[in-house]
C-alpha positions as a LaTeX table, in Angstrom:
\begin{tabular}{lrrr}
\hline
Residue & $x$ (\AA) & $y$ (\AA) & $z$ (\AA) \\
\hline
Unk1 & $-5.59$ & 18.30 & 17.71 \\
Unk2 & $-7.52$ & 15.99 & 19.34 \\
Unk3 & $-6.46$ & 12.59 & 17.11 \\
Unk4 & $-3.97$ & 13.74 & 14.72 \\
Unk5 & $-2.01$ & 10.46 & 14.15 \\
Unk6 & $-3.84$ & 8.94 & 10.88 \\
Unk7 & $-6.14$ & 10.35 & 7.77 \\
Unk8 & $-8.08$ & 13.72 & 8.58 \\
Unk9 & $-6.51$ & 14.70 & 11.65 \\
Unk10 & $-2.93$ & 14.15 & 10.46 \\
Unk11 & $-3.15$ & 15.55 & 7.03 \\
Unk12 & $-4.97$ & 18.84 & 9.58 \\
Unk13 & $-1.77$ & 18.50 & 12.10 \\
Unk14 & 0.78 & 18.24 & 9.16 \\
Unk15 & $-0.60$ & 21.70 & 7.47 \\
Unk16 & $-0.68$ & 23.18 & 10.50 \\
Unk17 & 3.36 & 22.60 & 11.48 \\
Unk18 & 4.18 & 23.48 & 7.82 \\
Unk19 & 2.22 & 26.70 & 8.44 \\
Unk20 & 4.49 & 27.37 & 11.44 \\
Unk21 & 1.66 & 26.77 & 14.67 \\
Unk22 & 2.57 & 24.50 & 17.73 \\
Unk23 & 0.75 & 21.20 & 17.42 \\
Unk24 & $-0.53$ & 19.11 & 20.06 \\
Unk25 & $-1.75$ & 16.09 & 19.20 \\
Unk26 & $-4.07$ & 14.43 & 22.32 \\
Unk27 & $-4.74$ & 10.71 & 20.87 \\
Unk28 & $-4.08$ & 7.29 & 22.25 \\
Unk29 & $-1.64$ & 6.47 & 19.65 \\
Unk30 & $-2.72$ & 2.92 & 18.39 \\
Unk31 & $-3.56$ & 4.02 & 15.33 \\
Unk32 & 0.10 & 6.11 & 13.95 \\
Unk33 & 2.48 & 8.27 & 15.32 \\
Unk34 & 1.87 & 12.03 & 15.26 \\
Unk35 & 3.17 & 13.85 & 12.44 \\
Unk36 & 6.88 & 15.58 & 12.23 \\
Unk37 & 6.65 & 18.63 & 14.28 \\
Unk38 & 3.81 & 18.05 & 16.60 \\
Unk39 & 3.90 & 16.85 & 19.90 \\
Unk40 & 1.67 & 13.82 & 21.68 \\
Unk41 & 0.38 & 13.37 & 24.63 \\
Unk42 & $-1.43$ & 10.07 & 25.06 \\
Unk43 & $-5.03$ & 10.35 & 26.00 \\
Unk44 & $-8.10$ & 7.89 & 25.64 \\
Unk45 & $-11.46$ & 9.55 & 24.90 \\
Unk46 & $-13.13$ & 6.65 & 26.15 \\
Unk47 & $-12.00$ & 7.44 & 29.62 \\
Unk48 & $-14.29$ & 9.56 & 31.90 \\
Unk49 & $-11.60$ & 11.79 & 32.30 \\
Unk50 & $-9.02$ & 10.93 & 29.37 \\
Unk51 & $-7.86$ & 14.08 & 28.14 \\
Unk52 & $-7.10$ & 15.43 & 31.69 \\
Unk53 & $-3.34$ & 15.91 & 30.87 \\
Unk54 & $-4.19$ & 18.82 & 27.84 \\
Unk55 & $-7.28$ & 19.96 & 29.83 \\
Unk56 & $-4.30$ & 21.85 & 32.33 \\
Unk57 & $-2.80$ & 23.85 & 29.98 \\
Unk58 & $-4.28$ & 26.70 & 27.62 \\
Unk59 & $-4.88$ & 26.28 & 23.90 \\
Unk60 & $-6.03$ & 28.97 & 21.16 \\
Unk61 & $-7.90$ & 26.31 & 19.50 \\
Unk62 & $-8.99$ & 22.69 & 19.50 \\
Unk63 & $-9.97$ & 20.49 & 16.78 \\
Unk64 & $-12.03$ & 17.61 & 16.90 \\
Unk65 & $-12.95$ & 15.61 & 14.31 \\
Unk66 & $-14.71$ & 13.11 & 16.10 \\
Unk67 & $-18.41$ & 11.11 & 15.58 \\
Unk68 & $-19.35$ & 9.93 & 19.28 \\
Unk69 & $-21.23$ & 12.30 & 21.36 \\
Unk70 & $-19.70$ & 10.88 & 24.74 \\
Unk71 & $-15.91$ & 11.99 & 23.12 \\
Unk72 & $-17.48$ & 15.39 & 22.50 \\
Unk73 & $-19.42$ & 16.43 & 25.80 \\
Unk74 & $-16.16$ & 15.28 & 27.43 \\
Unk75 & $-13.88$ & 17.53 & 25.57 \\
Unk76 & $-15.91$ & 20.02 & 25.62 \\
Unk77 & $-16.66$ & 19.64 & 29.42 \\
Unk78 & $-12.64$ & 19.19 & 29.96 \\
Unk79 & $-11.43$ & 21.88 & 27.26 \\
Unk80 & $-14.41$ & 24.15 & 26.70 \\
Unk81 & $-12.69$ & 26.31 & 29.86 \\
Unk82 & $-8.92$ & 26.37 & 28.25 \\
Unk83 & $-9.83$ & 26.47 & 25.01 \\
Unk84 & $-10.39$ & 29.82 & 22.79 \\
Unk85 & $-11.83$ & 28.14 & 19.83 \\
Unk86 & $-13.24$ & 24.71 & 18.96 \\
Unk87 & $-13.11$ & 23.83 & 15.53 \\
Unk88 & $-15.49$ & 20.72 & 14.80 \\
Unk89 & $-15.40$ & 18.65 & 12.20 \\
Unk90 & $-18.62$ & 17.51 & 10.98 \\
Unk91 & $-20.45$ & 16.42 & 7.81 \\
Unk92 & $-22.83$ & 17.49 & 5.22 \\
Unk93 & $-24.58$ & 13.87 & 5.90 \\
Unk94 & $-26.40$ & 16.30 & 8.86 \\
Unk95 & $-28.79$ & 17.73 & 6.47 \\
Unk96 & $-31.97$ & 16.10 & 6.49 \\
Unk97 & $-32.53$ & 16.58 & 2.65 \\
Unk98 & $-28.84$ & 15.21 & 2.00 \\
Unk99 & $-28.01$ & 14.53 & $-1.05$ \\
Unk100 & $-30.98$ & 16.18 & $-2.86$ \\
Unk101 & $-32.03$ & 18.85 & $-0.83$ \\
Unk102 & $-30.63$ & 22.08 & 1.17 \\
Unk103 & $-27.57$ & 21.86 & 2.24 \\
Unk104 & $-26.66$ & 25.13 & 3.02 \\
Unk105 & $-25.92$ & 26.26 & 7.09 \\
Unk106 & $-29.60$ & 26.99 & 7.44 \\
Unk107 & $-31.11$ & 23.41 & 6.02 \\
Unk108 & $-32.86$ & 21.22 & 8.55 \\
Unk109 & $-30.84$ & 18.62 & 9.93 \\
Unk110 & $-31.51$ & 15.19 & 10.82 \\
Unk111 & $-32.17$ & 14.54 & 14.77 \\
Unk112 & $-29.94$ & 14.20 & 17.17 \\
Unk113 & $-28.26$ & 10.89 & 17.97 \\
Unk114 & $-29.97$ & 9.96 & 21.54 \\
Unk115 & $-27.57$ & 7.90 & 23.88 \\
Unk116 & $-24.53$ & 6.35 & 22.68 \\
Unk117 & $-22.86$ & 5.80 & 19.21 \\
Unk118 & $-23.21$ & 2.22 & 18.22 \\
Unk119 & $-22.28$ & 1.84 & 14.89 \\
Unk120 & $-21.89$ & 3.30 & 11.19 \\
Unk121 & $-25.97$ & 3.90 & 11.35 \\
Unk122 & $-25.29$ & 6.34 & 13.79 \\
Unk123 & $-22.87$ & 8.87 & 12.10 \\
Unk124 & $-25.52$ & 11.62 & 10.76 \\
Unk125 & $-27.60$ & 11.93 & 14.30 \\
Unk126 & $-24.03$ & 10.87 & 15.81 \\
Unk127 & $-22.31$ & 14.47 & 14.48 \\
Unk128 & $-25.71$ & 16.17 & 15.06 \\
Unk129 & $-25.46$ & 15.57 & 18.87 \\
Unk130 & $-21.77$ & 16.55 & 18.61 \\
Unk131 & $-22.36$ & 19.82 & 16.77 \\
Unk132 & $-25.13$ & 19.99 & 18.97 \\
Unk133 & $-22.65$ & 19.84 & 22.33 \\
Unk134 & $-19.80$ & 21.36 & 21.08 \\
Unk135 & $-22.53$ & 25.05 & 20.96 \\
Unk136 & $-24.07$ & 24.45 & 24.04 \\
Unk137 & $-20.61$ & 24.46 & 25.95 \\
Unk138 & $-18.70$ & 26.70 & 24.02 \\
Unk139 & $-21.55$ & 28.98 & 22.38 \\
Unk140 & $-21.80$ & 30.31 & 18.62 \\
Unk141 & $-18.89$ & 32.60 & 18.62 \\
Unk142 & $-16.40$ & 30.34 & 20.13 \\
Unk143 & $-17.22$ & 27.43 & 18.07 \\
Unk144 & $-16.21$ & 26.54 & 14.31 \\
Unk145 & $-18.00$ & 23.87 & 12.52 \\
Unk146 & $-16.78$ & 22.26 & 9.21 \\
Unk147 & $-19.81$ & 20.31 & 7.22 \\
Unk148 & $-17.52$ & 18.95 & 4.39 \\
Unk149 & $-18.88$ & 15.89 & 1.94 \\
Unk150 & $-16.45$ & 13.04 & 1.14 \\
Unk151 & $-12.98$ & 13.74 & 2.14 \\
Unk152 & $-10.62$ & 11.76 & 0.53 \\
Unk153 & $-6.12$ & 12.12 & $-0.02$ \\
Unk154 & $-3.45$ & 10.19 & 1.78 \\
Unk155 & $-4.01$ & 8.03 & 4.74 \\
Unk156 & $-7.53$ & 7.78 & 3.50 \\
Unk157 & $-7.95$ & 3.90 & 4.06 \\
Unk158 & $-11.88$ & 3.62 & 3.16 \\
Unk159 & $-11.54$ & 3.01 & $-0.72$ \\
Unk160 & $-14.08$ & 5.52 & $-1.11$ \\
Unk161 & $-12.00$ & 8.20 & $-3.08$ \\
Unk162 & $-9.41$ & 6.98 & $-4.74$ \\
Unk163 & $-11.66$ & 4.89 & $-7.48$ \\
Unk164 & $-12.34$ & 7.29 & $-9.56$ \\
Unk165 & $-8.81$ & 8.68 & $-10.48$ \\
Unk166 & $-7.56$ & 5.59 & $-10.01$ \\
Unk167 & $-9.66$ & 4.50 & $-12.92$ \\
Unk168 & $-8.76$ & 7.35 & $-15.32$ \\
Unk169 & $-5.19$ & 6.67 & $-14.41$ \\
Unk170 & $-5.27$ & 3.72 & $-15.32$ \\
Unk171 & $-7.95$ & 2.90 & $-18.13$ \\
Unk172 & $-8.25$ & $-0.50$ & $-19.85$ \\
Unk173 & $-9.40$ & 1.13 & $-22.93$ \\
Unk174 & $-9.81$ & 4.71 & $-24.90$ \\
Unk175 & $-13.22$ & 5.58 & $-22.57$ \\
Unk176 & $-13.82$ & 4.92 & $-19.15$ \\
Unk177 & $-17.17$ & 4.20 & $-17.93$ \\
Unk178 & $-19.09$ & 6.51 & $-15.49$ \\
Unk179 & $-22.54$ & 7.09 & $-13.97$ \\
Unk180 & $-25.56$ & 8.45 & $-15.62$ \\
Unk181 & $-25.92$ & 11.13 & $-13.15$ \\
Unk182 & $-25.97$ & 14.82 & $-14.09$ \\
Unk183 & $-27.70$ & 16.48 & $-11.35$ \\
Unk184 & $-25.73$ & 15.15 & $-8.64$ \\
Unk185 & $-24.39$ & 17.08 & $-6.27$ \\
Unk186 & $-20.71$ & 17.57 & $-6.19$ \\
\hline
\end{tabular}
């Protein structure tokens, strides 16, 4: 697991040890400690050559849920040769017609982020270019990508998700108040 210590990647790593697999987590660790059951080793994507340490050993799969293209053409570079699978987390923000058009694997997509990620502005052509990397290096049938919407449960430290069932938990009167918006997408 490339992460693994906080939101996605450690609600990903703690399924995975309940399910029984052997979890390496590759992170730098500033941000939480790996879950119960998985080991670390401490690596920093933004180093040339950060994930050296896991890139000498052998893994059945890798999962990367990251948004810079840099972190992604160097994992792949490093772990594209050990690695049987990559599993990449992406978005459904990649589709050029989201949140009203196609969104199905075949839909357009936005174009790819050129140069490096600077900022929140960057996150759909950001996880193009990564999707983009993570096929040229480890082709079609060694690669896995994920294109979920909003991803929300424990450790999720946006404020995005919890609203909404926050609010029906806790109503301040017999309705609650929602938007006027039938034909959006769920």
């Amino acid at each position: 697991m490339l992460g693994g210590t906080t939101f996605l990647g450690r609600a990903t790593t703690l399924s995975a040890v309940r399910r029984g697999h052997d979890v390496t987590c590759a992170a730098r660790g500033v941000s939480g400690s790996p879950a119960a059951g998985a080991s670390f080793v401490a690596a920093d994507r933004d180093e040339e050559y950060g994930l050296a340490e896991v890139a000498a050993r052998r893994w059945d799969a890798v999962i990367d849920v990251a948004r810079d293209p840099r972190h992604v053409r160097r994992a792949v570079r490093d772990l594209g040769p050990v690695t049987a699978q990559y599993v990449f987390v992406s978005t459904v923000n990649v589709y050029a017609g989201w949140p009203y058009g196609s969104d199905d694997e075949d839909s357009e997509r936005v174009a790819p982020l050129v140069g490096d990620w600077s900022g929140p502005e960057d996150y759909a052509a950001g996880k193009v270019a990564c999707e983009d990397a993570v096929w040229e290096t480890m082709g079609r049938s060694r690669t896995t990508v994920v294109r979920p919407a909003l991803i929300g449960g424990p450790g999720d430290r946006s404020g995005r998700s919890g609203y909404w069932p926050w609010r029906f938990a806790n109503p301040t009167g017999a309705h609650v108040l929602v938007p006027d918006v039938p034909h959006q997408p769920c």
